[in-house]
Chimera marker file (.cmm) of the C-alpha trace (Angstrom):
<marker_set name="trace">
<marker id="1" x="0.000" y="0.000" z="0.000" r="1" g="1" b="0" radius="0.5"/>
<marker id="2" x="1.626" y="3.028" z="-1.061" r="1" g="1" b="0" radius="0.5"/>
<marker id="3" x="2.767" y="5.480" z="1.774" r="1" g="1" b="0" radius="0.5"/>
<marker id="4" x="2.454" y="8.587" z="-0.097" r="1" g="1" b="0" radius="0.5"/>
<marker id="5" x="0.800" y="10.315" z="-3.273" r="1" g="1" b="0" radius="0.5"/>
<marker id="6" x="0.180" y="7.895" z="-6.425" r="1" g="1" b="0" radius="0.5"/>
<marker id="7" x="0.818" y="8.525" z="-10.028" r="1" g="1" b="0" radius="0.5"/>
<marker id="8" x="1.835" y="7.611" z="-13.468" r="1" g="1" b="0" radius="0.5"/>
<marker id="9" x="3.843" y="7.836" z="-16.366" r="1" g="1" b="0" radius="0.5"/>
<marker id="10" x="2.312" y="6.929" z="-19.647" r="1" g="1" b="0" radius="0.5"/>
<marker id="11" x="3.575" y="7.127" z="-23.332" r="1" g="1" b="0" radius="0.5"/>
<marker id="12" x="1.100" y="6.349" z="-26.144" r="1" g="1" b="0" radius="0.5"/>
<marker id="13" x="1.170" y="5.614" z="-29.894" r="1" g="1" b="0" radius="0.5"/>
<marker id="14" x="4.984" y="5.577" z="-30.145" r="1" g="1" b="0" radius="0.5"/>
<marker id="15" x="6.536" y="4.277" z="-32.867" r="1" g="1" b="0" radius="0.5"/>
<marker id="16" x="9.318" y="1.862" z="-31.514" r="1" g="1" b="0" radius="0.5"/>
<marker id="17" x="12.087" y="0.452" z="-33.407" r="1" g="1" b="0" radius="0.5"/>
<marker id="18" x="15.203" y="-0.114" z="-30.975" r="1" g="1" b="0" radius="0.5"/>
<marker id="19" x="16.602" y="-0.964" z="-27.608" r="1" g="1" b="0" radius="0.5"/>
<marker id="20" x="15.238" y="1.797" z="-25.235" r="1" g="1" b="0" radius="0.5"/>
<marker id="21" x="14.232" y="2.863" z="-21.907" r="1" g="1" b="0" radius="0.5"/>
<marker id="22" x="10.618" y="3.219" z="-22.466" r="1" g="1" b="0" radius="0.5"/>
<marker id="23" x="10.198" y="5.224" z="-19.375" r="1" g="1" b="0" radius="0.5"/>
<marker id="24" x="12.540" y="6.359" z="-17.118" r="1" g="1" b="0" radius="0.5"/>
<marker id="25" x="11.321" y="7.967" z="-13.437" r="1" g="1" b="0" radius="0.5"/>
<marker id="26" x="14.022" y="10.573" z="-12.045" r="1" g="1" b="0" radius="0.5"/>
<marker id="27" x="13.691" y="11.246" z="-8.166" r="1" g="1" b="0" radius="0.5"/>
<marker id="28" x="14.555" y="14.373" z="-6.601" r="1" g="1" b="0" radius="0.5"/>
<marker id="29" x="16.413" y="15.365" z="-3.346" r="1" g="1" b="0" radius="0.5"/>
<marker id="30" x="13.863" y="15.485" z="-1.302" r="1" g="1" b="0" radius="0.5"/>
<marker id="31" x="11.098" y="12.406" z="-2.009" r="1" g="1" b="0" radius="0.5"/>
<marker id="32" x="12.061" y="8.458" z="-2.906" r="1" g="1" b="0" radius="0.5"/>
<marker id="33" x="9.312" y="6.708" z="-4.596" r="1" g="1" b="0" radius="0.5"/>
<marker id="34" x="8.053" y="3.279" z="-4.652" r="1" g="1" b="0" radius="0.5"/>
<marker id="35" x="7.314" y="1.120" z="-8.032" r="1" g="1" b="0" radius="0.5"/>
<marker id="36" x="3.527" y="-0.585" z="-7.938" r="1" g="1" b="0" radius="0.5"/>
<marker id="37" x="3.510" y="-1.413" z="-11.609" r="1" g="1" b="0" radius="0.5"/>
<marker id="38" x="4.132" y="-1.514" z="-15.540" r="1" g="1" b="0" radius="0.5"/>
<marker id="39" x="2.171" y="-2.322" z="-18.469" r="1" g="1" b="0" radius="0.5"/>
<marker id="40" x="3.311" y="-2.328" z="-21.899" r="1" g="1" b="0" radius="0.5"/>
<marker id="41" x="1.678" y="-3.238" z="-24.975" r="1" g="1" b="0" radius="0.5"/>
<marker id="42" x="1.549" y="-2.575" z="-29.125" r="1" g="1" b="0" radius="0.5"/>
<marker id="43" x="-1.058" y="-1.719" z="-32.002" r="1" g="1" b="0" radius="0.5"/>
<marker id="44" x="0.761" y="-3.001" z="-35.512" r="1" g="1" b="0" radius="0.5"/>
<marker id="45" x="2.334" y="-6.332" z="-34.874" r="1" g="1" b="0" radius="0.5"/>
<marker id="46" x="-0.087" y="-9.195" z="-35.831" r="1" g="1" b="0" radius="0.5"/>
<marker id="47" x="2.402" y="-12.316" z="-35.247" r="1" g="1" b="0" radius="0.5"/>
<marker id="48" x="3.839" y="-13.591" z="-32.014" r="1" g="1" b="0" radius="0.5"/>
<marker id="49" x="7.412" y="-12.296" z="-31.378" r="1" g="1" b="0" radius="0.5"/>
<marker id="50" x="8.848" y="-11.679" z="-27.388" r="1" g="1" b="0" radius="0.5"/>
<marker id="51" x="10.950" y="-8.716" z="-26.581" r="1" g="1" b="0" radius="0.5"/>
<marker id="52" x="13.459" y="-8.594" z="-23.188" r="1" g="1" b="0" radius="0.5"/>
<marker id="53" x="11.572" y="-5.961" z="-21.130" r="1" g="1" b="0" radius="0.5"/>
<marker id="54" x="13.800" y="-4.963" z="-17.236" r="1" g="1" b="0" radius="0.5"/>
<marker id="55" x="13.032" y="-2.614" z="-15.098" r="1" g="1" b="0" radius="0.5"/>
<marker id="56" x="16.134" y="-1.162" z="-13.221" r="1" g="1" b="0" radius="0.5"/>
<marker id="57" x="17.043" y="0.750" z="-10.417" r="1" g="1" b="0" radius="0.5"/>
<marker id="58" x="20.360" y="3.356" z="-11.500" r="1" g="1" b="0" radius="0.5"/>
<marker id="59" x="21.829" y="3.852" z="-7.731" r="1" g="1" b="0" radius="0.5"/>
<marker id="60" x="24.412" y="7.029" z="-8.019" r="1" g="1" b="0" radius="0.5"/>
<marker id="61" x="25.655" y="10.007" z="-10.432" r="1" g="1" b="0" radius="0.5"/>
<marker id="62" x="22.432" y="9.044" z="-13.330" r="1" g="1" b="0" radius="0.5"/>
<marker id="63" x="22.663" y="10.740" z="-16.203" r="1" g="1" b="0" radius="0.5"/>
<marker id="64" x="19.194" y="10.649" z="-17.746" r="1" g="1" b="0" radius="0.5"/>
<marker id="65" x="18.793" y="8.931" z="-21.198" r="1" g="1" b="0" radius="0.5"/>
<marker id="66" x="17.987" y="10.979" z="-24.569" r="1" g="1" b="0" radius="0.5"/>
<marker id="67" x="16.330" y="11.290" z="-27.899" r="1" g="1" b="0" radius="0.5"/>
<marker id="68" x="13.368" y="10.841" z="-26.340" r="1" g="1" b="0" radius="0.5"/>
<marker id="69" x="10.633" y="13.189" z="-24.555" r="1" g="1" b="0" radius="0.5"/>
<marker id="70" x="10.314" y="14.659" z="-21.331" r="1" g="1" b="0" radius="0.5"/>
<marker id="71" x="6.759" y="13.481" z="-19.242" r="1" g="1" b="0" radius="0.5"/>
<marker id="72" x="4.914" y="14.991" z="-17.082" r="1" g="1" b="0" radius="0.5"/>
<marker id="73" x="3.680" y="12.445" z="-14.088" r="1" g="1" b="0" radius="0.5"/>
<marker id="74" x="0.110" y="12.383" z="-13.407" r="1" g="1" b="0" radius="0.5"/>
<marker id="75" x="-1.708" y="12.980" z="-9.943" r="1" g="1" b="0" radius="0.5"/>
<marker id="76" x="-4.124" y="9.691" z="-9.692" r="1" g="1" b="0" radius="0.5"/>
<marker id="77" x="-6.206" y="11.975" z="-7.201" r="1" g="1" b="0" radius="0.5"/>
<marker id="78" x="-6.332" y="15.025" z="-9.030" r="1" g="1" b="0" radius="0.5"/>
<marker id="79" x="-6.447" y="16.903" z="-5.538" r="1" g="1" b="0" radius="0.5"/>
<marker id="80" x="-2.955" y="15.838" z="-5.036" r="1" g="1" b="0" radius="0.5"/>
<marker id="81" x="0.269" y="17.397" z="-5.141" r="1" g="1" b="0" radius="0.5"/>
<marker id="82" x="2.154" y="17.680" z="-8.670" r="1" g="1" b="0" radius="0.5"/>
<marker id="83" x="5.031" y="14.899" z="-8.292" r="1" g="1" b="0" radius="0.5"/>
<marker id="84" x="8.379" y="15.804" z="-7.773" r="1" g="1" b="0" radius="0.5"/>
<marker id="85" x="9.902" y="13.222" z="-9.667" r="1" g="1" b="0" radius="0.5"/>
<marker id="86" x="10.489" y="14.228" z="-13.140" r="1" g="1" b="0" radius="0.5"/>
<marker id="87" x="10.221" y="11.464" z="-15.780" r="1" g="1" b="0" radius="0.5"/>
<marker id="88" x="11.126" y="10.730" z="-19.512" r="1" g="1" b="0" radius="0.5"/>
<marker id="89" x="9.639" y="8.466" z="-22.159" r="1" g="1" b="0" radius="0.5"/>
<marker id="90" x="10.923" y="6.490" z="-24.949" r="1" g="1" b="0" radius="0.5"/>
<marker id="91" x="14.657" y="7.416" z="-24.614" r="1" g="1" b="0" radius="0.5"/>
<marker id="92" x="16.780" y="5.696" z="-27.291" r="1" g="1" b="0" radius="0.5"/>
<marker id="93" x="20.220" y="6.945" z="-25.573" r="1" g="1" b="0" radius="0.5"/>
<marker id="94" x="19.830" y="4.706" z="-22.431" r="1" g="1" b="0" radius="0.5"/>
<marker id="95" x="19.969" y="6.741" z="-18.902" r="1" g="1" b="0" radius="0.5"/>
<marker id="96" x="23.458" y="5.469" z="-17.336" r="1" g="1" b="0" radius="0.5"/>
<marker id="97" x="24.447" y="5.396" z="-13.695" r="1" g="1" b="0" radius="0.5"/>
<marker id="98" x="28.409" y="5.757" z="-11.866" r="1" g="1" b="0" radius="0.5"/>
<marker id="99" x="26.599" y="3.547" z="-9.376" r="1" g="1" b="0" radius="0.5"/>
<marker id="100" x="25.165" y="-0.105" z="-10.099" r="1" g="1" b="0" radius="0.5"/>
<marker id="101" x="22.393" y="-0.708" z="-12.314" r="1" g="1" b="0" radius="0.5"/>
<marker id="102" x="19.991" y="-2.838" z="-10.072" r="1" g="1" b="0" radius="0.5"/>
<marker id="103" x="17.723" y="-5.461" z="-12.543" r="1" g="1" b="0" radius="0.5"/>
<marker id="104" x="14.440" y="-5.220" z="-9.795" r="1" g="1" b="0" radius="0.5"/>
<marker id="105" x="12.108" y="-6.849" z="-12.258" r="1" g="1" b="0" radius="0.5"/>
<marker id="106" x="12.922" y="-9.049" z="-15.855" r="1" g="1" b="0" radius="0.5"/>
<marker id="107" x="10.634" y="-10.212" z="-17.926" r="1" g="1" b="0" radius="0.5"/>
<marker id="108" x="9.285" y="-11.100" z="-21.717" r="1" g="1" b="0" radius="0.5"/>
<marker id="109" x="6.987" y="-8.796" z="-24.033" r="1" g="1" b="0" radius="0.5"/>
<marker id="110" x="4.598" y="-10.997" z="-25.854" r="1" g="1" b="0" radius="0.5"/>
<marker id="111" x="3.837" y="-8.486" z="-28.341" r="1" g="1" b="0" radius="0.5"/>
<marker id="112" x="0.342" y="-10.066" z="-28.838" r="1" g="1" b="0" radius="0.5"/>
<marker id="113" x="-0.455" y="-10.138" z="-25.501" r="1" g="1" b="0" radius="0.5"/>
<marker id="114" x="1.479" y="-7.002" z="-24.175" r="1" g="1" b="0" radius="0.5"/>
<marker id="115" x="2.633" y="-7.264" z="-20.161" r="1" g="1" b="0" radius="0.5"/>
<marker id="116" x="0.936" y="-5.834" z="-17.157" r="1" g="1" b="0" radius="0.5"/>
<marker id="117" x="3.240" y="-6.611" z="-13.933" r="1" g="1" b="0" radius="0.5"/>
<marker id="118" x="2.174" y="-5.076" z="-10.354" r="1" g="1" b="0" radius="0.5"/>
<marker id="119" x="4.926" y="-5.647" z="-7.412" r="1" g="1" b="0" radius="0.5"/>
<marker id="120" x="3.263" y="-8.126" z="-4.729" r="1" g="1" b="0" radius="0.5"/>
<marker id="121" x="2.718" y="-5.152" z="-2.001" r="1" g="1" b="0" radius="0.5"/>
<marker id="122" x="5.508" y="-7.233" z="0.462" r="1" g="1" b="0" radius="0.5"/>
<marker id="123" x="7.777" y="-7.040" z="-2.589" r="1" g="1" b="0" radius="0.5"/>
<marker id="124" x="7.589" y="-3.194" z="-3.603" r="1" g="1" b="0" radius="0.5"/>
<marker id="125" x="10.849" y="-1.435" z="-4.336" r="1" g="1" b="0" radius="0.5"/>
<marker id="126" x="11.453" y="1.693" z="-3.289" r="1" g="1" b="0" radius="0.5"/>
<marker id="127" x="13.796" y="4.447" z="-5.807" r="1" g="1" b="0" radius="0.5"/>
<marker id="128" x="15.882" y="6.319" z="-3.282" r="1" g="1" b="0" radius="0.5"/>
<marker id="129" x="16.441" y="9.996" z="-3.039" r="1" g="1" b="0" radius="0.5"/>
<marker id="130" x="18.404" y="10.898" z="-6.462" r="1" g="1" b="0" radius="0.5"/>
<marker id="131" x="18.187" y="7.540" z="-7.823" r="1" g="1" b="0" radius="0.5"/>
<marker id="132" x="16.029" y="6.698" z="-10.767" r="1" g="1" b="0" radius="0.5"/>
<marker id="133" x="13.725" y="3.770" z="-12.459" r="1" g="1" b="0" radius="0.5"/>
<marker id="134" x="13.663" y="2.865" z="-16.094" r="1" g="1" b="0" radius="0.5"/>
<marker id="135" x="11.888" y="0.224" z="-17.755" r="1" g="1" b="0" radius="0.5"/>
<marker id="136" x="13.650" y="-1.097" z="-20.087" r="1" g="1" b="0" radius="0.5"/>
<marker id="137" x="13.041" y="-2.498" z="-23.769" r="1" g="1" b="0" radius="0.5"/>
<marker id="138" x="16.200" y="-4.576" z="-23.615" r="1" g="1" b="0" radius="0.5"/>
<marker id="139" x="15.421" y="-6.358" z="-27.303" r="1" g="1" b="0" radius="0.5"/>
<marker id="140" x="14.454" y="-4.542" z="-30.148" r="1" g="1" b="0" radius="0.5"/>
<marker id="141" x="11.856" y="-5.504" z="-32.326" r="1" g="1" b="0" radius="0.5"/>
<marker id="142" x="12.165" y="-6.620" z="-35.784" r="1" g="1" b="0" radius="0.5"/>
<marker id="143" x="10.309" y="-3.950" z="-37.336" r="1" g="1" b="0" radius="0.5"/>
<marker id="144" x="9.056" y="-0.804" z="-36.006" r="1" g="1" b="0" radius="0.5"/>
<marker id="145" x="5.941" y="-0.990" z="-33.760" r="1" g="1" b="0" radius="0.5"/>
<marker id="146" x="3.591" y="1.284" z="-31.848" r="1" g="1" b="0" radius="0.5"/>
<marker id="147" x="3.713" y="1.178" z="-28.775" r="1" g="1" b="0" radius="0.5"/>
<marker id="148" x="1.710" y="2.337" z="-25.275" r="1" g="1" b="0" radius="0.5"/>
<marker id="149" x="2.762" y="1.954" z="-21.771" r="1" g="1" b="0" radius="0.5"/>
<marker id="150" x="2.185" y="2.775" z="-18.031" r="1" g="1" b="0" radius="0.5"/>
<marker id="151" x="4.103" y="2.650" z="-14.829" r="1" g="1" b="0" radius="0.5"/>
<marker id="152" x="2.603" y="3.144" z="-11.493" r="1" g="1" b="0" radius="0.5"/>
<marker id="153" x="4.458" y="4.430" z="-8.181" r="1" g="1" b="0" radius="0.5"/>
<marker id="154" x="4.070" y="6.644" z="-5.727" r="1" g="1" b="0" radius="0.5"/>
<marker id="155" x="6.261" y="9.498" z="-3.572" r="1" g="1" b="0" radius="0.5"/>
<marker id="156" x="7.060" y="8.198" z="-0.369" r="1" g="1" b="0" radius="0.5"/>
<marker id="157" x="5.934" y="11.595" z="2.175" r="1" g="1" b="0" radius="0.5"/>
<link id1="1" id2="2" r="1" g="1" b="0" radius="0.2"/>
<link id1="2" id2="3" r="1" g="1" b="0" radius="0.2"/>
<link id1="3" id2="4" r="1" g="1" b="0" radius="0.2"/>
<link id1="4" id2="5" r="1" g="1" b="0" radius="0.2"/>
<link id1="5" id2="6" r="1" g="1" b="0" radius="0.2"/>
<link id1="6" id2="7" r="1" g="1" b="0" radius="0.2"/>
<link id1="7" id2="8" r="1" g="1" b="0" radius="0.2"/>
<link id1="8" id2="9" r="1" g="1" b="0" radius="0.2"/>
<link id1="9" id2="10" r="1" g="1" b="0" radius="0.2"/>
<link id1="10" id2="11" r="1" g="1" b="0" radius="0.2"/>
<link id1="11" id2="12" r="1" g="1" b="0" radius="0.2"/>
<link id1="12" id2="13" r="1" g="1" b="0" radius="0.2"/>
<link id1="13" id2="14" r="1" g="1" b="0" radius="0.2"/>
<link id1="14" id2="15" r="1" g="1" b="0" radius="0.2"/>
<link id1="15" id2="16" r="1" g="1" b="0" radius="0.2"/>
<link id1="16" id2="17" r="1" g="1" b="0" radius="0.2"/>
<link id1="17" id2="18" r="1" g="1" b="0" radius="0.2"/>
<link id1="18" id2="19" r="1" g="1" b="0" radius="0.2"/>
<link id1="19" id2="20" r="1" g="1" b="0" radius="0.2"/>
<link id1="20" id2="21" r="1" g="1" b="0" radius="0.2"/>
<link id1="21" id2="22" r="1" g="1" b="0" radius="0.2"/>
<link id1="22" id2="23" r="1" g="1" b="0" radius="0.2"/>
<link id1="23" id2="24" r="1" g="1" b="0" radius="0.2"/>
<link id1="24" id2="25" r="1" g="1" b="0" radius="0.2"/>
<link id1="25" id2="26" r="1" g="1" b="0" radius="0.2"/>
<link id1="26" id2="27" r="1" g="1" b="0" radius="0.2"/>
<link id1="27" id2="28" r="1" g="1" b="0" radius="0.2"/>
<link id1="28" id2="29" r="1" g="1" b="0" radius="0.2"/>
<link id1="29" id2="30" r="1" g="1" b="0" radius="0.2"/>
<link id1="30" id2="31" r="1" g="1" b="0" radius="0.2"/>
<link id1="31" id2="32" r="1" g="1" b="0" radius="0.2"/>
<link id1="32" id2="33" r="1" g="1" b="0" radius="0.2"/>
<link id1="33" id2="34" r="1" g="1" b="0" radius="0.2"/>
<link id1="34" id2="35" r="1" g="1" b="0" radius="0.2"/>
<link id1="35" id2="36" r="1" g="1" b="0" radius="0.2"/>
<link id1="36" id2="37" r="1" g="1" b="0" radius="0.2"/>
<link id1="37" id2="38" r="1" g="1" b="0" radius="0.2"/>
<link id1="38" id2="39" r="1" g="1" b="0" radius="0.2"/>
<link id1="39" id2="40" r="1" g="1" b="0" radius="0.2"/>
<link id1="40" id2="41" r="1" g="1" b="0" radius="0.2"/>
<link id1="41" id2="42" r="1" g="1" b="0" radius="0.2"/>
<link id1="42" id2="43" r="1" g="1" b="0" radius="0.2"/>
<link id1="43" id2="44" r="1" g="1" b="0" radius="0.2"/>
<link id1="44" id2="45" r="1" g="1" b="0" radius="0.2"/>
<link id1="45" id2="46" r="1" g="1" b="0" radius="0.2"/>
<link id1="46" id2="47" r="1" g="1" b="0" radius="0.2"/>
<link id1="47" id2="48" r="1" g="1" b="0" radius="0.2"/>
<link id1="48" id2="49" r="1" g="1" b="0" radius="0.2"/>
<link id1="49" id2="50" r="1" g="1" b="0" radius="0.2"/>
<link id1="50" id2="51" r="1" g="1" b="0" radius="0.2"/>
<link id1="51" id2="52" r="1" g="1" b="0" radius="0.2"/>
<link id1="52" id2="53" r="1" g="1" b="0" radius="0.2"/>
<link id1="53" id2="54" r="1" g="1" b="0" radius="0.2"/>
<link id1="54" id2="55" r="1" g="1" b="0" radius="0.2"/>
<link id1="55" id2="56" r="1" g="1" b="0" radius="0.2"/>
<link id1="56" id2="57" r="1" g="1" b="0" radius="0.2"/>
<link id1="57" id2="58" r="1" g="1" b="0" radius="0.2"/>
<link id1="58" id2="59" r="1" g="1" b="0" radius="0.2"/>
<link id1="59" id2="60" r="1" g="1" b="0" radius="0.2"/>
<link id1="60" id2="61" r="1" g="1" b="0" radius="0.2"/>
<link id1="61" id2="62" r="1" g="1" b="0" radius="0.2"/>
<link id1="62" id2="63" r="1" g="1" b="0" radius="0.2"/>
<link id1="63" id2="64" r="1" g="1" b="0" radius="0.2"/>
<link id1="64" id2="65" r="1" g="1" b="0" radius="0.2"/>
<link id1="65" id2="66" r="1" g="1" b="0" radius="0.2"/>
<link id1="66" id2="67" r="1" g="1" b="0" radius="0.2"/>
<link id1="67" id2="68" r="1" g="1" b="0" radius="0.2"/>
<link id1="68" id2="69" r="1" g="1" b="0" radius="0.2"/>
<link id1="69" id2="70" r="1" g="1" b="0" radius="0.2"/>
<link id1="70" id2="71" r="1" g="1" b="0" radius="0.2"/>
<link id1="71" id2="72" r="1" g="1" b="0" radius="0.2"/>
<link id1="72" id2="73" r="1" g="1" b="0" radius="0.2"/>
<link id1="73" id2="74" r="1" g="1" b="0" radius="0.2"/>
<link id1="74" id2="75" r="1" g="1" b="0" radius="0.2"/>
<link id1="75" id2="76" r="1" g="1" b="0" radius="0.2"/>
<link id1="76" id2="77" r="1" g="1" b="0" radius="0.2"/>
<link id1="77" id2="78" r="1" g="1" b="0" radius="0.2"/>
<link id1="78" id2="79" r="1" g="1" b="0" radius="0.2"/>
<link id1="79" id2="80" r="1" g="1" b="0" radius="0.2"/>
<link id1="80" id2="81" r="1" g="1" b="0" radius="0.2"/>
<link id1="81" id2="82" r="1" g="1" b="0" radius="0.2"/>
<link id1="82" id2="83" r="1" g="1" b="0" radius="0.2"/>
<link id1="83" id2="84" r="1" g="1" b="0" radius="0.2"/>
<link id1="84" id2="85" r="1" g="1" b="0" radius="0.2"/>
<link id1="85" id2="86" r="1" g="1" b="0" radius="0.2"/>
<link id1="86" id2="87" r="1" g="1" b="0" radius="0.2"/>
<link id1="87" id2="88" r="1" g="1" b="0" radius="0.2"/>
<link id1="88" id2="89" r="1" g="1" b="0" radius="0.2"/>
<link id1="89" id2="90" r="1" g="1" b="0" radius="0.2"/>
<link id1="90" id2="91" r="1" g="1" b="0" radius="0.2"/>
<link id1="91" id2="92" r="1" g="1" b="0" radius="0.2"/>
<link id1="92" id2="93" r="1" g="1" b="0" radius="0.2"/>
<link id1="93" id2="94" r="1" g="1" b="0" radius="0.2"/>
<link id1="94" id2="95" r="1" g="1" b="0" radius="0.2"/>
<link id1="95" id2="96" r="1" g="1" b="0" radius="0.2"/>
<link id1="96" id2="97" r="1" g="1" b="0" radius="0.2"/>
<link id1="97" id2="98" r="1" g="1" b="0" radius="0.2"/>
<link id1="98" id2="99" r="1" g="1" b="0" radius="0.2"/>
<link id1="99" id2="100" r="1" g="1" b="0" radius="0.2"/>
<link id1="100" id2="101" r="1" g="1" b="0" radius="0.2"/>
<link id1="101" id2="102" r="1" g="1" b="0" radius="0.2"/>
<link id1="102" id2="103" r="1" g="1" b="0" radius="0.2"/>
<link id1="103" id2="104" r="1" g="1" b="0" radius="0.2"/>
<link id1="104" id2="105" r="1" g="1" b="0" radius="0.2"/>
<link id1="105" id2="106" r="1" g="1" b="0" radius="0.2"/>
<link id1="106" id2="107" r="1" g="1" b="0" radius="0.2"/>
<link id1="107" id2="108" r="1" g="1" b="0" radius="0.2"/>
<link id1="108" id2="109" r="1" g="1" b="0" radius="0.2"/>
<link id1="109" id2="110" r="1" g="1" b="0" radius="0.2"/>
<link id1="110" id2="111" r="1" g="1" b="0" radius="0.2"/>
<link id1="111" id2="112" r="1" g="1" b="0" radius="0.2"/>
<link id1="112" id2="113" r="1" g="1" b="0" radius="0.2"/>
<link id1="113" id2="114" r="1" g="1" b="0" radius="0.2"/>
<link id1="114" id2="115" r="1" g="1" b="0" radius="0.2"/>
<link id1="115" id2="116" r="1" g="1" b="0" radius="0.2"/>
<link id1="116" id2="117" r="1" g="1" b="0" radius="0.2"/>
<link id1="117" id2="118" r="1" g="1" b="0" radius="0.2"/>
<link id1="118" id2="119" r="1" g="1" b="0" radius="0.2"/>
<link id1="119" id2="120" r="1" g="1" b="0" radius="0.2"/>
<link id1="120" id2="121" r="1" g="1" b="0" radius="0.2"/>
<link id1="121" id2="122" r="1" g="1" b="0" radius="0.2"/>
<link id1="122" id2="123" r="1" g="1" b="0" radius="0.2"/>
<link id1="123" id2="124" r="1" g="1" b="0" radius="0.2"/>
<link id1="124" id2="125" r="1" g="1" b="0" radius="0.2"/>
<link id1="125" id2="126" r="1" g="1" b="0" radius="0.2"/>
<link id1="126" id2="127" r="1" g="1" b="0" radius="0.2"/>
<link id1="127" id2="128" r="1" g="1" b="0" radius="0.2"/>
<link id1="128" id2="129" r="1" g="1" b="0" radius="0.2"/>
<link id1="129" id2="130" r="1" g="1" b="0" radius="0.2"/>
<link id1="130" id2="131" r="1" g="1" b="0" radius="0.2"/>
<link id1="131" id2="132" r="1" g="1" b="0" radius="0.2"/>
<link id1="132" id2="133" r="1" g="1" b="0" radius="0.2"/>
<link id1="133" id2="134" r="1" g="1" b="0" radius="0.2"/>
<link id1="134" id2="135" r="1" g="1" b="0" radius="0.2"/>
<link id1="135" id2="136" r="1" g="1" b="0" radius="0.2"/>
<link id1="136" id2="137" r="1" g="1" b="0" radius="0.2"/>
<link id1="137" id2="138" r="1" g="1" b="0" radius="0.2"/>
<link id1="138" id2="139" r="1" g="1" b="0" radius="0.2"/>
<link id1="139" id2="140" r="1" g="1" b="0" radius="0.2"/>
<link id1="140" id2="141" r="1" g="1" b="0" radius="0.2"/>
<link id1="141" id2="142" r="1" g="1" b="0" radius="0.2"/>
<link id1="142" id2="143" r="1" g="1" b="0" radius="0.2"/>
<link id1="143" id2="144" r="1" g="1" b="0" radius="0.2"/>
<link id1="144" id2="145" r="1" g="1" b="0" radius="0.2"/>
<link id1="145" id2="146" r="1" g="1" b="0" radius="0.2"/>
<link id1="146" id2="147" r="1" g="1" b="0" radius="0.2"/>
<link id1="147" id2="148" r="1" g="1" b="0" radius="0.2"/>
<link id1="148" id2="149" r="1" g="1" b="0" radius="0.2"/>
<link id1="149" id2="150" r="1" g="1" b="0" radius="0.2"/>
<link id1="150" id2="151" r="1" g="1" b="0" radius="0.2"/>
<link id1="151" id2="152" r="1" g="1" b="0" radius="0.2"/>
<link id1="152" id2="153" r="1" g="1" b="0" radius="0.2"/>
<link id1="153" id2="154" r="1" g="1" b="0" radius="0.2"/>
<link id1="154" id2="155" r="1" g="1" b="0" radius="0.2"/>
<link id1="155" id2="156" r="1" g="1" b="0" radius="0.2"/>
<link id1="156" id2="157" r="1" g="1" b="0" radius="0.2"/>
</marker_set>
């Protein structure tokens, strides 16, 4: 059960063609955040294929990815605070860290079937002040694809 404020960050009818952090969550100085979730999923491809998917915690010194877009996280109670966590979508230069690169969750795109994960609430992992998230599209896919995807946390008050 989150301890704090919820929100998301969503990307939506992206065209996808390489290894890239789909979305990357940035915290601040002053708020961690736990992860509750991710789903991904596609419009154009019509036969089965799988694509590596991680989602990774960048510990120290991250440098945030690029080429893609910034993203503005959205209150899920729209009475809420604006997050302080900034966030980034669809970034084909990968965000790096000085630290270690934590793997919290790996897993398998069905492209047919898309993916929609959600931490077991004993099991969620918390993004520490300065650190950052990124769910990762560790495979690219054969041809480009459009693409949609969500992931769920909250700021830890």
């Amino acid at each position: 059960m989150a301890r704090g404020r919820s929100y998301t960050v969503s990307f939506s009818g992206v065209s996808v063609s390489a290894v890239q952090d789909l979305i990357g969550l940035y915290c601040g100085a002053a708020m961690a955040c736990e992860l509750h979730g991710i789903e991904i999923g596609q419009i154009t491809a019509t036969t089965i294929a799988s694509l590596r998917v991680s989602v990774k915690r960048l510990t120290a010194t991250v440098t945030s990815g690029s080429v893609g877009t910034s993203a503005t996280p959205r209150k899920a109670l729209s009475g809420d605070a604006a997050a302080t966590a900034t966030a980034r979508v669809n970034d084909t230069t990968q965000a790096t860290t000085g630290g270690t690169a934590e793997v919290l969750h790996s897993d398998v795109l069905n492209l047919l079937n898309g993916l929609s994960f959600f931490w077991p609430p004993n099991d969620i992992p918390v993004i520490g002040l300065s650190q950052a998230a990124v769910v990762s599209l560790d495979t690219a896919p054969g041809s480009a694809i459009v693409m949609s995807g969500t992931l769920y946390f909250a700021e830890i008050l």
